[in-house]
Structures are given as C-alpha cells and as structure tokens.
ROPA-279134 format. One record per residue (C-alpha): residue in one letter; z, y, x. Coordinates in steps of 0.25 Angstrom, whole numbers, plus 5000, padded with zeros to 4 digits. Layout:
<sites>
AZYX;...
</sites>
This chain:
<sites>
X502750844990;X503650795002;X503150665007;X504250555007;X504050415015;X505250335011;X505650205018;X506650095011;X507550045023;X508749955024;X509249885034;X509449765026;X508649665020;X508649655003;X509449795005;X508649844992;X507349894998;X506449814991;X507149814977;X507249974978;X505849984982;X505449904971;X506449994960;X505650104964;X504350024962;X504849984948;X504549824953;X506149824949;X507049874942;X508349934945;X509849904942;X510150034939;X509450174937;X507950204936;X506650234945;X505950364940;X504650424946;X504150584945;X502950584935;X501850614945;X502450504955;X501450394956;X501850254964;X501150154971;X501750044979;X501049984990;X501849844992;X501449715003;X500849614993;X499649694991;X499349684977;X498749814975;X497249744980;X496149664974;X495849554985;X494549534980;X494049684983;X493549734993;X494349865004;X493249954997;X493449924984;X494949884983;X495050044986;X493950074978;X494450004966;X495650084966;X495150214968;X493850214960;X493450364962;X493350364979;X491850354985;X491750264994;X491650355006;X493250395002;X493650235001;X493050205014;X493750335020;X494950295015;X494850155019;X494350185032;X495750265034;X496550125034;X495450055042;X494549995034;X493050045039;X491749985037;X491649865032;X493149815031;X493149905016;X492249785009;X493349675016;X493949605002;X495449635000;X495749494999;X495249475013;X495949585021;X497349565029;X498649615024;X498549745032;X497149765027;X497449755013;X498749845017;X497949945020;X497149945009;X498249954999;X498650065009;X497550135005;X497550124991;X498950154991;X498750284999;X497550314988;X498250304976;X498950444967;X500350374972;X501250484975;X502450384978;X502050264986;X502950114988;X502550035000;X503249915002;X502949875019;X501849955020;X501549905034;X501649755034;X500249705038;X499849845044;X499349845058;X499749965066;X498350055062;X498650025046;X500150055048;X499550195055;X498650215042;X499850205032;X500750275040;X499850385039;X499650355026;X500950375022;X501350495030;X500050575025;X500450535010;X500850625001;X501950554994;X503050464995;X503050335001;X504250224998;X504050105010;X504850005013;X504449955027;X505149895039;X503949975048;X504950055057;X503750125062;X502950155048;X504450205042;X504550305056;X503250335053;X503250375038;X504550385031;X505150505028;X506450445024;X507150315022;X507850255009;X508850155012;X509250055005;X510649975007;X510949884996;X510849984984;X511050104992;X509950194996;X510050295005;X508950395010;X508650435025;X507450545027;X506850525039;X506150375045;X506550275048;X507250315062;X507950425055;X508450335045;X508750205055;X509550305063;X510250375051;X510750235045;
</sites>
C-alpha cells in the first residue's frame, strides 16, 4: 500500500478547505455528488476541540480504556514514546495542558485499525519534541493521512502531495509543500 500524506492548501482564507474537509468527514453534506469509501477503509479524525478524552481519567487509563486488550508494560511503552514516563501516566486528563492532551489523543489516534486518518492542525499546542513525535508518526504510518495545517515545516516534513482548494476547484500537486508553493 502506497503511503499518501495529503495537505489542503489555499492561499485564501474561506477558500473551501474547511468545508471540503468536513464533506469528506461527512460533518456536511455536499451540493452536488457523493463521498464513498472502499469497504476495508476505516477513518478516524483527530480534530483541536479534543473531544475524544474523558477528563476525569487518568493518562494510563484514558489509553487503557480504549484499548482494553494491552498489558501495562505495552501502555507504558507506548506512552513513554510521546513523553509521558513515570509518574506523568496517572496525571488526570482534565489537568493536563493542550499539548499534553494533544498528544495523548496522538497516541490513541496512531493506535487505533484506521487505515484513513483526518487531522485537523495537528500541531497547534505541540512544542518542538511533540511536533518531532508526530511527524514521526506520520511518516512511519502506513496509511493515508488528510491535514489541514499551516505548519510549513510539519507539511515539508510529511506531505507527500498538496490538494488545493480555490473557490470550488481543486487541484492536486504531488510533492510538499515547497514543491507545491513553487509549482503554483
């Protein structure tokens, strides 16, 4: 399977990004045609609001609670890999910053059978060794990853082509984000 890390780019704001990416999502609808997936694609979409975590649980649990079947020793592996060592895993949810919390739903994210990932600003609230981790992520993923980002760096880093959207028309660049800046 060819890996495919697809940025949604435009240079103008309320250009249609947002409401594309939200078609595919099926949060809207469209005017016109139909959004259809393979039967083995599975989807999850990572958005900024973090709805996706129980404030009242703990780091530990919040992973262990959706993915019953790991030992510990995995969870703590796994967890350990976007920086939370020790002691941080029993922090509560609700307590930790944005890019903590981030991070977490990072990893969930990264856990999960999706073969098709959304991210909506992946980035915002990473400091520079979390934006390290997903980039990493990402690039060692095997599926396709859908971002919209204004991250220059993070879109050099992991995209492997560029949709444009222009007021309704869309328009698709292979390459990064340089390649696509520079094609355009």
């Amino acid at each position: 399977m060819a890996k495919t890390k697809v940025d949604i780019v435009s240079g103008f704001l309320g250009a249609g990004k947002t409401t594309f990416f939200n078609i595919l999502l099926g949060i809207e609808s469209a005017d016109e045609g139909i959004v259809s997936y393979g039967t083995n694609v599975n989807k999850e979409y990572f958005n900024q609001e973090r709805t996706d975590l129980n404030m009242e649980n703990t780091i530990i649990n919040e992973i262990w609670d959706s993915y019953p079947d790991l030992k510990e020793v995995q969870i703590r592996n796994y967890l350990a890999g976007f920086l939370f060592t020790g002691d941080d895993v029993f922090k509560k949810i609700g307590d930790l910053s944005g890019g903590e919390k981030s991070r977490v739903s990072l990893l969930k994210l990264m856990l999960s059978k999706a073969n098709l990932l959304f991210m909506d600003e992946p980035t915002n609230h990473l400091d520079i060794a979390s934006k390290e981790i997903l980039e990493d992520a990402i690039c060692a993923y095997d599926g396709t990853v859908f971002v919209i980002s204004h991250d220059r760096y993070f879109l050099n880093k992991v995209c492997t082509h560029i949709c444009d959207v222009d007021y309704g028309e869309i328009k698709l660049y292979p390459g990064n984000y340089d390649f696509w800046y520079e094609s355009s």
